[in-house]
C-alpha positions in Angstrom: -67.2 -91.9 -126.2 -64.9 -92.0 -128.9 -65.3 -94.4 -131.8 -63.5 -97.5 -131.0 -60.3 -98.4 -133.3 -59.9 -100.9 -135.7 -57.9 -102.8 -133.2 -60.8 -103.5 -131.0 -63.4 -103.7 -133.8 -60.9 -106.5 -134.8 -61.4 -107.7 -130.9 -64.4 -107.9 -130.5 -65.5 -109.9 -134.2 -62.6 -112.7 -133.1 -64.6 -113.1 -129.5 -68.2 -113.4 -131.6 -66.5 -116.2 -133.8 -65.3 -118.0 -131.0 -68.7 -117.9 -129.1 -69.9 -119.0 -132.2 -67.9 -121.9 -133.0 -67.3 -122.7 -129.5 -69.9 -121.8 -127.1 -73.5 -121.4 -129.0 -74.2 -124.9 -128.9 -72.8 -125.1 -124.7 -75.5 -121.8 -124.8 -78.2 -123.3 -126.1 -77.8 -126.7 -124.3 -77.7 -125.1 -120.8 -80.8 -123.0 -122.1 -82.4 -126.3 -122.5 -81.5 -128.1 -119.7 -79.8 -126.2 -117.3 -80.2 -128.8 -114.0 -78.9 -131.9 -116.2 -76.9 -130.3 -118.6 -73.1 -131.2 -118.5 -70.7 -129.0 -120.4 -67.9 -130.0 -123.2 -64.8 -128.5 -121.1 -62.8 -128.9 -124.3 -65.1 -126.3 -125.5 -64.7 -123.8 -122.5 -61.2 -124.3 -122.4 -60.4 -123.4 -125.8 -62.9 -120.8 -125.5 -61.3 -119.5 -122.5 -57.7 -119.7 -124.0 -58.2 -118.5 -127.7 -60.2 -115.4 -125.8 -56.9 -114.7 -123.9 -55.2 -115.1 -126.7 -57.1 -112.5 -128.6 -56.9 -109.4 -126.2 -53.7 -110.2 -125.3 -52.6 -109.4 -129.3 -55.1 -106.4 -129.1 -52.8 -105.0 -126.1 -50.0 -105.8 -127.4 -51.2 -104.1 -131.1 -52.2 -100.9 -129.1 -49.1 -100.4 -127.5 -46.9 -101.1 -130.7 -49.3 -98.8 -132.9 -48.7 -96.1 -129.9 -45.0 -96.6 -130.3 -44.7 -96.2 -133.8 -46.6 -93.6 -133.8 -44.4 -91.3 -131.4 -41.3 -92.7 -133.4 -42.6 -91.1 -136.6 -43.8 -87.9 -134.9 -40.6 -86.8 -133.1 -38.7 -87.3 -136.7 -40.9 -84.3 -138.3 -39.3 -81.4 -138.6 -39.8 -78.6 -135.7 -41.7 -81.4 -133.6 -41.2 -80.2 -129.5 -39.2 -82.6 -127.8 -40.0 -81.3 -124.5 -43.9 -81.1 -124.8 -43.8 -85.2 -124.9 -44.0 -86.2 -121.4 -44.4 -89.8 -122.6 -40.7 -90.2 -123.6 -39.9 -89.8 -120.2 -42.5 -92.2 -118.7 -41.6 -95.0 -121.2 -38.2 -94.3 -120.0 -39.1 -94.2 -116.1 -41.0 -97.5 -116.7 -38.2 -99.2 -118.5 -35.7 -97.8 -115.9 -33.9 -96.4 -118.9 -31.8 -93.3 -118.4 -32.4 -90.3 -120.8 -29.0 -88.0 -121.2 -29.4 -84.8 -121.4 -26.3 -83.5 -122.7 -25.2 -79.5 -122.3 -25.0 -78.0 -124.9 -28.5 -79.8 -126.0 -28.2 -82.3 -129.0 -30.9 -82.8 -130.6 -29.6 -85.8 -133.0 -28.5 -87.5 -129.6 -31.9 -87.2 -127.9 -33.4 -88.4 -130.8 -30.8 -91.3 -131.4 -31.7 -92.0 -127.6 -36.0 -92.2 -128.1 -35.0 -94.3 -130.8 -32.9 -96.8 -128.7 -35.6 -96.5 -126.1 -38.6 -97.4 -128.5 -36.9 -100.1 -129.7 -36.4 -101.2 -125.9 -40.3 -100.9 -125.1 -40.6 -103.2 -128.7 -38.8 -105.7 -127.2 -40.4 -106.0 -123.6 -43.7 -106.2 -125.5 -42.3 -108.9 -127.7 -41.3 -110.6 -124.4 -44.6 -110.3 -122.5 -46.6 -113.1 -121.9 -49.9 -112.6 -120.4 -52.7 -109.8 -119.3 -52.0 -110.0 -115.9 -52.0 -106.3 -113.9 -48.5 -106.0 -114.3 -48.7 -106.4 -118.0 -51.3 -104.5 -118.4 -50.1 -101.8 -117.1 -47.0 -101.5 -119.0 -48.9 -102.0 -122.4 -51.6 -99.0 -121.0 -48.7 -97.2 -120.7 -46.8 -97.7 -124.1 -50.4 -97.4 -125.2 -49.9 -93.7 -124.5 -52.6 -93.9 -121.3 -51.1 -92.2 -118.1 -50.7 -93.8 -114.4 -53.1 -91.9 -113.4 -55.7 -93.2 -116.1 -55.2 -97.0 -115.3 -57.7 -98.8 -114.1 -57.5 -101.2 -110.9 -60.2 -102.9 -111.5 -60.3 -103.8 -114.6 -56.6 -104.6 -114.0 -58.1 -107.0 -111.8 -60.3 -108.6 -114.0 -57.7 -109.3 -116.8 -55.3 -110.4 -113.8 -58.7 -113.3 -112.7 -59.0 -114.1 -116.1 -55.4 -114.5 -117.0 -54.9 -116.8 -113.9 -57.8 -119.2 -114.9 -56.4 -119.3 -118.4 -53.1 -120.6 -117.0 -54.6 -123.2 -115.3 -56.4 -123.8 -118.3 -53.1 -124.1 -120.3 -51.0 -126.2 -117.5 -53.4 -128.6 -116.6 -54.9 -131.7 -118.0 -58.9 -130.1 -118.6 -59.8 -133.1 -116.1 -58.0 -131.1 -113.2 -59.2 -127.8 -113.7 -61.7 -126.7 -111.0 -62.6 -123.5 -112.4 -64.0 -123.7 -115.5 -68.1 -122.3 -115.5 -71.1 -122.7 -116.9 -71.2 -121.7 -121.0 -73.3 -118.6 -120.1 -70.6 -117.3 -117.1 -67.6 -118.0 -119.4 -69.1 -116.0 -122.2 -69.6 -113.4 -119.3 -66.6 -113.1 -118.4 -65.2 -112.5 -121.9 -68.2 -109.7 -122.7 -67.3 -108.1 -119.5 -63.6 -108.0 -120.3 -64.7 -106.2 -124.0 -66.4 -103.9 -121.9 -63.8 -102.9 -119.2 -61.1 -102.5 -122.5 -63.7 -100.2 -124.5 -64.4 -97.9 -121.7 -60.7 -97.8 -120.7 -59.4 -96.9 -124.2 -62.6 -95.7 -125.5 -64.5 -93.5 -122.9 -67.8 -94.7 -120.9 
């Protein structure tokens, strides 16, 4: 397993303060009395929604620190344009056409990556959510191939992001799927996991 970034490390400290601050005394209480005990939704909902929140950013982060990252490489001097399959799947996933022009220019090419970064910038600044199809198009500015993604944990993020909206659009009094303290804070370990095995390695 590789050692996780900074990024996650970031990730996963944010998700301990907010079981902290939110959900140790929900924890403790349904420890206590777990046939009479009735839960503080405010608590789970903000929970639930500052959670979102927080691995939203840490996809958005990876993706953008992937992206900078190929736009200072292919500036170096002698760096091989055509070894870097990942300009063209940014582009295919973008539907944005790469010129080749004949004779090759080198300066276009590069003045084309350039405009097509700044493209993949702006969906992420766009995005709104961690639902599959977002997730996939950060994995893949992230630098992760198709073939890498992962469905099921796609479909986790996809569950959770759905019960955050409902979270977010309805008054807490109408929301039918908020859990127990212990399953919400499941659901957000599980979700740390799935993302440090995907980017990380099992």
């Amino acid at each position: 397993m590789a050692a996780p970034c900074t990024l996650y490390l970031k990730l996963e400290g944010r998700v301990t303060d907010l079981t902290a601050k939110f959900m140790a005394d929900q924890l403790a209480a349904e420890i206590a009395n777990p046939t009479s005990f009735t839960p503080d939704l405010d608590c789970l909902a903000a929970f639930r929604l500052l959670v979102h929140a927080e691995v939203e950013e840490f996809l958005e982060e990876k993706a953008k620190e992937n992206l900078h990252k190929i736009g200072l490489a292919c500036k170096a001097a002698g760096y091989d344009l055509w070894s870097k399959s990942e300009f063209f799947a940014l582009a295919l996933i973008l539907g944005y056409r790469l010129d080749i022009t004949t004779p090759f220019s080198r300066s276009d090419f590069l003045s084309q990556i350039a405009a097509l970064l700044k493209t993949a910038g702006e969906w992420i600044g766009n995005n709104n959510g961690i639902k599959a199809s977002s997730f996939y198009q950060l994995s893949i500015f992230a630098g992760k191939t198709a073939e890498e993604l992962d469905s099921s944990l796609a479909a986790t993020l996809t569950s959770y992001g759905k019960n955050r909206g409902d979270v977010a659009h309805k008054s807490i009094t109408r929301v039918a799927n908020l859990q127990a303290p212990s399953t919400e804070k499941k659901a957000a370990i599980d979700i740390l996991v799935g993302l440090r095995t995907f980017f990380y390695g099992p």
